[in-house]
C-alpha positions in Angstrom: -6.9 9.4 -1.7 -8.4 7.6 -4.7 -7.5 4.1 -3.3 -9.3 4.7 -0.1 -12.9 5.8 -2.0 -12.3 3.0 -4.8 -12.0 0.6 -1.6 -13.9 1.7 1.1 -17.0 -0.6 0.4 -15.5 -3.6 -0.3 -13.0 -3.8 2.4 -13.7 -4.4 5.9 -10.5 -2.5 7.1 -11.2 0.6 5.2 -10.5 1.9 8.9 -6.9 1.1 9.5 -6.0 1.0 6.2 -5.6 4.6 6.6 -3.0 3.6 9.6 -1.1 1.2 7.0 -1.1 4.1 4.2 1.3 6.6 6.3 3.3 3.9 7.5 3.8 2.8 4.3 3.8 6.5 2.9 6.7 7.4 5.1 9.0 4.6 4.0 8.3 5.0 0.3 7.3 8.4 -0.1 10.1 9.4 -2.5 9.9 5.7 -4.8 7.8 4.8 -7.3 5.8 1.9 -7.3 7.3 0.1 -10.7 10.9 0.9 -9.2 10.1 -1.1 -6.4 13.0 -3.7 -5.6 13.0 -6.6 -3.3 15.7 -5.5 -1.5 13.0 -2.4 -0.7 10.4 -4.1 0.5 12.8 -6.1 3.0 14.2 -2.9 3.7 10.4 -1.5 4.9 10.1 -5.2 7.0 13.7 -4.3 8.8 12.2 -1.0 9.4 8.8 -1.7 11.0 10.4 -4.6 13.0 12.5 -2.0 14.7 9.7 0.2 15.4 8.4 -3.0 17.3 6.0 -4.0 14.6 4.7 -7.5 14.8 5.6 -9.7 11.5 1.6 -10.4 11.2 1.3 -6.1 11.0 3.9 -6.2 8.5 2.4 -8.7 6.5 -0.8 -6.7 6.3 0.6 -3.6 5.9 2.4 -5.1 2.1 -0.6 -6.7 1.2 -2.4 -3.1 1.5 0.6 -2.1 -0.8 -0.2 -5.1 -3.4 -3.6 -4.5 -3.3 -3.1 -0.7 -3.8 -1.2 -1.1 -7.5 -3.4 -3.4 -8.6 -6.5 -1.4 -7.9 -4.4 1.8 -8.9 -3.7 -0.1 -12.3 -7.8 -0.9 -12.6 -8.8 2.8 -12.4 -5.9 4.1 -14.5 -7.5 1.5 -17.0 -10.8 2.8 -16.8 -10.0 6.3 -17.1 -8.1 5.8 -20.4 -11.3 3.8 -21.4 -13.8 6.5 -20.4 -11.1 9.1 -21.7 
């Protein structure tokens, strides 16, 4: 996955953000990221939670998803520019 190279060196939990990526995966597999609604990311929270996920888990598991579009939006931008 291009996230986990673009990351891997500036992250200390390159490691278990591999973890976080199929949790994540399997909850929105079949949404993209710009149709993303609030109600969907309380939805994925509800989810974990009954899995027995701590909140503190949770929390780190949707920062991995905000950091993920952002850097996904930094090397779609330099791609154009080196297009």
């Amino acid at each position: 996955m291009e996230y986990l190279k673009a990351t891997q060196d500036r992250k200390r939990s390159a490691a278990t953000d591999r973890f976080r990526i199929r949790a994540l995966r399997r909850h929105f597999a079949e949404m993209e990221m710009n149709a993303l609604e609030p109600q969907d990311i309380r939805n994925y929270a509800d989810v974990r939670r009954k899995q027995g996920v701590s909140d503190t888990t949770i929390n780190r598991d949707l920062a991995l998803l905000l950091d993920f579009a952002g850097t996904t939006l930094q090397i779609k931008r330099v791609s154009r520019r080196s297009s």
